[in-house]
N, C-alpha and C positions, 0 to 999 in steps of 0.2 A: 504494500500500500504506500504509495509517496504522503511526502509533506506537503500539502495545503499550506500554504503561504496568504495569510489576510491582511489586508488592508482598512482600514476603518477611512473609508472617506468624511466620516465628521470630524477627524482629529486634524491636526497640521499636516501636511500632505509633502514637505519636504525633508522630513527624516529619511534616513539611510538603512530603514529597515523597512523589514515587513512589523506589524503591531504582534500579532499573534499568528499562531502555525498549530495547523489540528492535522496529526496521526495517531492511529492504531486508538482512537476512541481518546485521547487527551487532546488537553487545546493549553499552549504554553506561550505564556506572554512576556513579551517585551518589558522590559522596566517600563511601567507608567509614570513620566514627568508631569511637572507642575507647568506644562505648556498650553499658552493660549490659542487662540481658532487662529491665532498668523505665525503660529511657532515661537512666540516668545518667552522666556520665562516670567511667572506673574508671580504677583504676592513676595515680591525680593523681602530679602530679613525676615518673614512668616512661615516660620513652619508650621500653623497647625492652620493657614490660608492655603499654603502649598499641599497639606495634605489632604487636604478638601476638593483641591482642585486633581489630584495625582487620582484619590479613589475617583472622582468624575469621568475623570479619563479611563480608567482601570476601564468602569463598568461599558464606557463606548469601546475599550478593544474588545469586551467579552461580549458585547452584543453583534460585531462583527460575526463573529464564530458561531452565533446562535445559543450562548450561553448567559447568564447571570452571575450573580455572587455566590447565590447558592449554590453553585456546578464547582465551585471551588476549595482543591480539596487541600492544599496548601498554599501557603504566600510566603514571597519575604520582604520584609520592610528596608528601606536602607536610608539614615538620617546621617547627612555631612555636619557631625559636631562629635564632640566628647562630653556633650553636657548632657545629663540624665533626664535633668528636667526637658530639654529639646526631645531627647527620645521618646518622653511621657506624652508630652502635648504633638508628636505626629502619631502615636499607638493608639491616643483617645478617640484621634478622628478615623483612623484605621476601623478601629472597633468599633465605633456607631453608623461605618458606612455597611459593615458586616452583620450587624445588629445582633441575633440570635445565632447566627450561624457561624460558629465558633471555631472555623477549622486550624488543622495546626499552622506555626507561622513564627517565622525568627526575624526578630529585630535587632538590626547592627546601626550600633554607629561607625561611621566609616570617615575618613580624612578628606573626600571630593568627591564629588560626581561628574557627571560626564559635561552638562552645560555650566559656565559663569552664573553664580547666584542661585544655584540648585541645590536646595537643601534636603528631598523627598524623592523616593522612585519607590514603587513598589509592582514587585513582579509576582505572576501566580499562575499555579497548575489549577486547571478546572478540568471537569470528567465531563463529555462531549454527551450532549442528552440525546 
């Protein structure tokens, strides 16, 4: 069975990847940035605006793939700080876009990310319904 390669045409359309890619019944996404509808990064200095806007985006690459949150059966979160409390305030908004659906899921703080002023990404496996 090949890789399926998706696009989410609501997202910014000049990133160097595919969003998300569904084989053999999984759909495995892209780190979701805190990028607006022209590709910029928003909510500069906010991490828990950034994360608001990263699960938004999460949920347009899973709907690409014809999936939800609920189809998600892991994630991992990645905050560019060393500060605990930063880590707190992106997992809160993490977990109220997750609401009930509690699947497993590691949070790192890490030293940078991939755009200037990006302090959130968060990537996840979902089970292809």
């Amino acid at each position: 069975m090949p890789v399926e390669l998706l696009r989410a045409p609501a997202l910014a359309d000049d990133v160097p990847y595919a969003y998300a890619a569904r084989a053999h019944g999984l759909v495995l996404t892209a780190g979701a940035c805190p990028l607006d509808e022209s590709g910029a990064v928003a909510h500069v200095g906010d991490v828990a605006g950034q994360a608001r806007l990263v699960m938004a985006n999460l949920v347009t690459a899973l709907e690409a793939a014809g999936c939800t949150l609920a189809d998600v059966a892991k994630s991992t979160v990645y905050v560019a700080s060393s500060d605990r409390a930063d880590l707190v305030a992106a997992w809160g908004e993490v977990r109220a876009a997750f609401g009930d659906h509690d699947a497993p899921s590691t949070l790192l703080g890490v030293t940078v990310l991939g755009y200037p002023d990006q302090l959130v990404e968060v990537e996840a496996i979902a089970v292809a319904p």
